[in-house]
N, C-alpha and C positions, 0 to 999 in steps of 0.2 A: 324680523326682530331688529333695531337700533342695534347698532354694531358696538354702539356704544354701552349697551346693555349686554353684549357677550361677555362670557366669563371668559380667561386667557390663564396661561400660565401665569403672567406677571403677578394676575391678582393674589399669589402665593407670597409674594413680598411685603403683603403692607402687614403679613402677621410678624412679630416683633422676633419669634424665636426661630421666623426662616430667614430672618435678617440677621440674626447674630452667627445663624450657622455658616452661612455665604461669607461673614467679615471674618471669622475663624480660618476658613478653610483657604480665604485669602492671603491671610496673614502665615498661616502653616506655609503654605508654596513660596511666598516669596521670601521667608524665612531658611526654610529649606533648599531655595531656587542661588540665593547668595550664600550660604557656607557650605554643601555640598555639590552644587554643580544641578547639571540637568537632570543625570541618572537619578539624584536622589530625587527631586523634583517630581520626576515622572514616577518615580514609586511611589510619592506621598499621595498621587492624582491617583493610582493606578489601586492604593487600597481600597476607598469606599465603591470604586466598582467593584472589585473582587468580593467585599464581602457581600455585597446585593446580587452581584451573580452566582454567589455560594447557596444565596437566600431562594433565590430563585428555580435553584436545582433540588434544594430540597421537598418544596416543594411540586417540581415536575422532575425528576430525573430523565428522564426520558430527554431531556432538553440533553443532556448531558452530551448523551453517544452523539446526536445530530452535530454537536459543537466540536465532538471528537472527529468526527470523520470529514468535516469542512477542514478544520484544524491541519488535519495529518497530509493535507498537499501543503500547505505553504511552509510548517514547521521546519523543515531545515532550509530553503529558502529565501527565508526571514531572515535565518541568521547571516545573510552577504551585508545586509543591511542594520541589524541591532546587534553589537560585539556581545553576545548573551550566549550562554548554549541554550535552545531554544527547546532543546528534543528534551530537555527534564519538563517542560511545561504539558508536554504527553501526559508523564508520569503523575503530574498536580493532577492533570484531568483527570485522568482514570480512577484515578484514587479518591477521588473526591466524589464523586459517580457511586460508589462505595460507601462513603461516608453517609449522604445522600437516600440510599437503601437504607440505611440501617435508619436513618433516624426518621424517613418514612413511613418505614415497615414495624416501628419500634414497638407499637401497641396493635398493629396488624397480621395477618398471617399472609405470607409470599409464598406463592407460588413457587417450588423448586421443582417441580419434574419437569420442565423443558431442560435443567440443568442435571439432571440426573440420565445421562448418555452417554453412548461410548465414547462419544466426541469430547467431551469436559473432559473424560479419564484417559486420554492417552493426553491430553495438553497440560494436564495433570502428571503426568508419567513422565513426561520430555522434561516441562521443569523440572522436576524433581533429580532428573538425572543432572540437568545444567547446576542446579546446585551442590551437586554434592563434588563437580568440579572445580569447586572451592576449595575443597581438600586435596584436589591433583598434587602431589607429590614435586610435580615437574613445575607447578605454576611459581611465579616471582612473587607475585603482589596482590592483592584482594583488589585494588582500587583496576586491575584491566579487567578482574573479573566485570565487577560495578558497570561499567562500562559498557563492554558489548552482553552482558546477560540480558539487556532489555531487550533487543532485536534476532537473539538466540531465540528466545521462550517466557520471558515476560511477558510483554504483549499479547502471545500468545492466549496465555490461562488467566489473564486479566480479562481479553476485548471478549472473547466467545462466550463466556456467562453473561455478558452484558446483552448483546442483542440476543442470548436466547432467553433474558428475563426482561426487559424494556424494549427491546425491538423486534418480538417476533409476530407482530401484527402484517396483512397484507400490504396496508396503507404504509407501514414503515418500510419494506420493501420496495416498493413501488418510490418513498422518498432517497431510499439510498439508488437506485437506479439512476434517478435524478441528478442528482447531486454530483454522484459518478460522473453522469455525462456534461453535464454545462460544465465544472470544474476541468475537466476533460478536454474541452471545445476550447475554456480559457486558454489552456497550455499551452495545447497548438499554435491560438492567436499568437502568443507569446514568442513561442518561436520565430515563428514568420517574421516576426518585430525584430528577434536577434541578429537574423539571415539577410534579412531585408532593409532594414534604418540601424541597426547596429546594436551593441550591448549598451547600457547604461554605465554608468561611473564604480557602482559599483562592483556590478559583475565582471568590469573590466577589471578592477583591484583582484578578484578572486581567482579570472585568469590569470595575472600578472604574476601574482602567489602560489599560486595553489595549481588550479585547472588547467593553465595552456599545456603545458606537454601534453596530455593525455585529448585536448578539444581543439587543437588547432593544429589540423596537421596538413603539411605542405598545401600552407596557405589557406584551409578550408578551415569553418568556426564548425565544429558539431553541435549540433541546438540544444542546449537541456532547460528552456524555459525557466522555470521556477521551482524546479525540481535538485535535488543534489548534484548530480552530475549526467550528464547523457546515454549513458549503461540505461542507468534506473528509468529516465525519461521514455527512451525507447521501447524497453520494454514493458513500461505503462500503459503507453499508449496501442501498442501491439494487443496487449490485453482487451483495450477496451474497442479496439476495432475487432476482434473475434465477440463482443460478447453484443455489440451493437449490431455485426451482420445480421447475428442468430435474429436478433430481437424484433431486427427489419421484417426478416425474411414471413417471420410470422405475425406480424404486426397488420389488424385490418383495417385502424383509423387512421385517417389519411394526417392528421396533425402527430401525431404520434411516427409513421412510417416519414415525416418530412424531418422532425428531430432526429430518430436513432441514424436517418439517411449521414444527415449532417455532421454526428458525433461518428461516423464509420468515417469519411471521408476525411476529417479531420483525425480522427484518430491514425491515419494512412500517413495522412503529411507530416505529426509529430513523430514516429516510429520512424520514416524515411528520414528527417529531416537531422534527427539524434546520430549519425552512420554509427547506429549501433548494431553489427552484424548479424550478433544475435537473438533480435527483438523481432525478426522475422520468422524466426521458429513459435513465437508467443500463434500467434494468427494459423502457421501453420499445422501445429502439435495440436490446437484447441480445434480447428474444421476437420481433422483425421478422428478426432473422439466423438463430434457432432456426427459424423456420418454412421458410426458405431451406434451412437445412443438414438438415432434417427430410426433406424431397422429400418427405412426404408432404402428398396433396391436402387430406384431411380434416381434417391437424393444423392446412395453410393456412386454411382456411375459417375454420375456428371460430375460430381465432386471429385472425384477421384480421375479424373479425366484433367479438370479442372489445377490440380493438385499438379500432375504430370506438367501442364504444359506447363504451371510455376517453375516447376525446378528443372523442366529443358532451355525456358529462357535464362534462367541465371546462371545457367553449369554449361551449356553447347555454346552457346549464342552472346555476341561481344555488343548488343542493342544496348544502344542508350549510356554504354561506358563514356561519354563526353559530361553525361552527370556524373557530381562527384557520389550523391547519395545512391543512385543505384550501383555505382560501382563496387561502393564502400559494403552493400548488401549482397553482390555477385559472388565477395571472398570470402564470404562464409559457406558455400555452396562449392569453394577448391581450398579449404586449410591445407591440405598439402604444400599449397604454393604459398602460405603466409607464413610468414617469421613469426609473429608474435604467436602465431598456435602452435611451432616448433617449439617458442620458450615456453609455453605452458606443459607440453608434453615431457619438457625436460624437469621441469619447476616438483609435477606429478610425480616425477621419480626420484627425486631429491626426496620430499615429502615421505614416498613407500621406504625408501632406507630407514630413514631416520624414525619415522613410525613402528618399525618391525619391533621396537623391546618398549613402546610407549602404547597400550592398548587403550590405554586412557589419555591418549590425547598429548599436548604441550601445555595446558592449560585455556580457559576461556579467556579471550582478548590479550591471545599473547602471539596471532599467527598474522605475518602480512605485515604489508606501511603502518598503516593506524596505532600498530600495537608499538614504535619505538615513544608513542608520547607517554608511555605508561612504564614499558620495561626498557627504552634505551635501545642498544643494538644487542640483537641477539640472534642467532640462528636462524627463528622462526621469525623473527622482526624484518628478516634481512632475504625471505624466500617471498615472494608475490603469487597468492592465493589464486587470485582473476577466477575464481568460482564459487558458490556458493555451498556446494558440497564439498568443494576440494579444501574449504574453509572452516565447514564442520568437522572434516575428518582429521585434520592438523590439530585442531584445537580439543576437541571431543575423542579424537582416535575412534579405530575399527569397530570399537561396541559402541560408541554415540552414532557414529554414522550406520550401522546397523538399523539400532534402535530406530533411529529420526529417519529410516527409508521405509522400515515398518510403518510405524505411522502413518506417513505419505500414503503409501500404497494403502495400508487398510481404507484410509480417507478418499482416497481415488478410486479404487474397486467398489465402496460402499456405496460412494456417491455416484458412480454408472448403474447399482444393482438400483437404488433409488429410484434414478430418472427414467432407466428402460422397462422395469416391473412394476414399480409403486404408484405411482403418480397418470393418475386417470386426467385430473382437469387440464385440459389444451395452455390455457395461461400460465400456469405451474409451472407442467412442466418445461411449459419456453423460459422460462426464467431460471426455474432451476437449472438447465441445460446449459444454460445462456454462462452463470457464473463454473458450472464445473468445468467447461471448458475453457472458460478464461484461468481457470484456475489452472487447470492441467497443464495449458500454454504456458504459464509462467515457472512452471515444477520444471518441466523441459528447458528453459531457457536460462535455469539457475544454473545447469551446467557448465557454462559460458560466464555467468556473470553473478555479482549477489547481488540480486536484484529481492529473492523473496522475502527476506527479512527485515530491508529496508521501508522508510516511509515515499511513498505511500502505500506502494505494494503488498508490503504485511498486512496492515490493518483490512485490507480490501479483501486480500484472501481469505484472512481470518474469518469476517462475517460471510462472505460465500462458503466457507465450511459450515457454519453454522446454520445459513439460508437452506442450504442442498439438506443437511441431517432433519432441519426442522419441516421441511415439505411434505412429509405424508402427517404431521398432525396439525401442516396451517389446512391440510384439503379436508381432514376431517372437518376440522371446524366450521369452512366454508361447506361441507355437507350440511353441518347441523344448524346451519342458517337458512340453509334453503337458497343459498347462490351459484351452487354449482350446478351449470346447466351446459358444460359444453367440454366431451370427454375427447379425446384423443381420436378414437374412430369416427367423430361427426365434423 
């Protein structure tokens, strides 16, 4: 065809009302651009995408979670770089995801039994507790509740009905896997970038402010990529080296066993690269549950053998202490000899005083650093948490922390009875295996640090809750396709 007979976009121009739309939209911005500044500018620009992306989710929701869970790495991240809080733009999303269902579904019937499980009803349960923490007695302000309630159990009883009614397809599976890991491989990159050519302008402003006491110590940068801080990095990445192993290990195409290779191996260097102590338990706590859910003898042995010589080299053995990241991972294997796990042990017991006549807690977003932007200096403002449970139990007391280990565990018990009884098909179960163990790994390492309610590790666990409950009716379904042809014994 005469090239000059192609249609183009341009040819959209000579109609007269996409002409007036373009000199409108021109005239808005630079209108906009001289009496309010950039910001307002970038929001004038930033509506007609929004509402064509709103348009868009309506009709496919399903776009939605995909954007959620690209989204949920970079979200606090972003913000070294747009002075915005970014993590309420979660909140847009989810919510609109919601919006989206209804007015999809509005003259259709939805499917609710992937959402009618135990699983919905205890994230159902935790909210419901986290809310009526609003009424604590002890709390200051509604606005710390506001605040940390989303990473307590918002997210929670938001994200898990989601992929079990728009993402519990194989092929969505298999894309959250994905997704997982290249985003994953990014991070690393990232790092090596920090370690290696240096921070950028702005993450340098965020150490300068904020980060260096805790990422730069005697001399050393600890990596946190593009993540909030190095805690969280570490342990991310820890996570997705235990679930990338699994995936290798059973993986039979060679393009596929060259990725997950990739995403392990990286995933090693961002965990080491964080000296986050303990993100090493992430890898380790998750291959001690694989060898359980394996049943098999041999995979024990050697795993377990395997397992040994890790923590004879980190605990007997002074190898490779001239690195500063294995050394920084050695001292989690002697906290007797670390100060800062003495100040946690004392911090712990500060905490059991003061908790003994508060069975409910100090209130939500009122325990740790974070909570003086909200209540000023106060008791619990002025004690350093450094755990994720030791963070529930301050702020929740003895019956939240109860409650929300119930949960865990029923979630963690279930999801082993799942993997080691339910689940016939071989692919399945690697997968499901694959995320209960990442999952477990990071339940063990919240100990240490709050890692699990943070982004991005929340949302990731959240849908491997979901992925692991929904596994014996994705296998039926792939029965009553006639796809399943490859059981665990073959």
């Amino acid at each position: 065809m005469n090239p000059f007979q192609v249609s183009t976009g341009t040819d959209y121009l000579r109609n007269p009302f996409v002409v007036g739309i373009v000199l409108i939209a021109t005239i808005v911005f630079g209108y906009a651009l001289a009496t309010g500044g950039f910001t307002t500018a970038a929001i004038a620009i930033a509506l007609p995408i929004l509402f064509y992306s709103f348009y868009r989710l309506i009709l496919n929701p399903e776009i939605g979670v995909t954007f959620a869970l690209i989204l949920n790495f970079f979200v606090i991240g972003m913000s070294r770089y747009i002075p915005v809080k970014l993590g309420y733009l979660m909140d847009i999303t989810l919510i609109s995801i919601y919006f989206a269902i209804f007015f999809q579904y509005y003259k259709k019937k939805l499917d609710l039994k992937p959402v009618n499980v135990d699983l919905t009803y205890l994230a159902a349960l935790w909210f419901a507790y986290i809310f009526l923490e609003l009424f604590n007695p002890e709390a200051l302000n509604s606005t710390a509740w506001m605040a940390s309630m989303r990473g307590l159990g918002f997210y929670m009883v938001l994200f898990i009905p989601l992929v079990q009614l728009l993402y519990k397809e194989p092929k969505h599976l298999d894309r959250f896997f994905m997704i997982w890991g290249i985003i994953s491989v990014i991070a690393s990159v990232r790092a090596w970038m920090q370690l290696n050519i240096g921070v950028d302008q702005w993450e340098q402003k965020w150490l300068d402010e904020v980060g260096g006491t805790t990422h730069i110590l005697y001399g050393n940068l600890r990596a946190f990529s593009f993540f909030s801080d190095a805690g969280q990095f570490g342990a991310a990445q820890g996570q997705i080296l235990i679930v990338a192993l699994i995936l290798l290990m059973n993986e039979k195409r060679l393009k596929m066993r060259l990725f997950w290779f990739v995403v392990m191996i990286t995933g090693y260097y961002g965990m080491a690269s964080s000296g986050t102590r303990g993100a090493i338990f992430v890898p380790l706590a998750g291959g001690a549950l694989y060898m359980i859910v394996n049943k098999n003898v041999k995979v024990m042995i050697i795993g377990g053998i395997l397992m040994a010589m890790i923590v004879i080299f980190f605990t007997y053995t002074t190898i490779g202490n001239s690195n500063y990241q294995i050394y920084r991972m050695r001292t989690a294997f002697t906290p007797e000899d670390d100060a800062s796990f003495q100040v946690r042990i004392k911090n712990q017991a500060i905490f059991e005083d003061y908790l003994k006549t508060r069975p409910f807690g100090g209130g939500v977003g009122h325990a740790g650093e974070r909570a003086k932007a909200y209540t000023g200096e106060t008791f619990l403002s002025n004690v350093a948490t450094d755990s994720w449970f030791v963070l529930i139990w301050a702020e929740c007391g003895i019956v939240g922390l109860f409650l929300y280990m119930f949960i865990l565990g029923w979630i963690i018990g279930k999801g082993t009875y799942i993997c080691m009884f339910q689940i016939k098909n071989r692919e399945l179960w690697v997968k499901s295996t694959a995320l209960l163990c990442g999952f477990f790994g990071i339940v063990v390492a919240s100990y240490g640090n709050t890692v699990l309610g943070q982004f991005p590790t929340g949302l990731l666990v959240y849908a491997s809750m979901a992925y692991i409950f929904m596994a014996p009716a994705m296998e039926k379904e792939l029965i009553a396709k006639g796809i399943v042809n490859k059981t665990l014994s073959s």
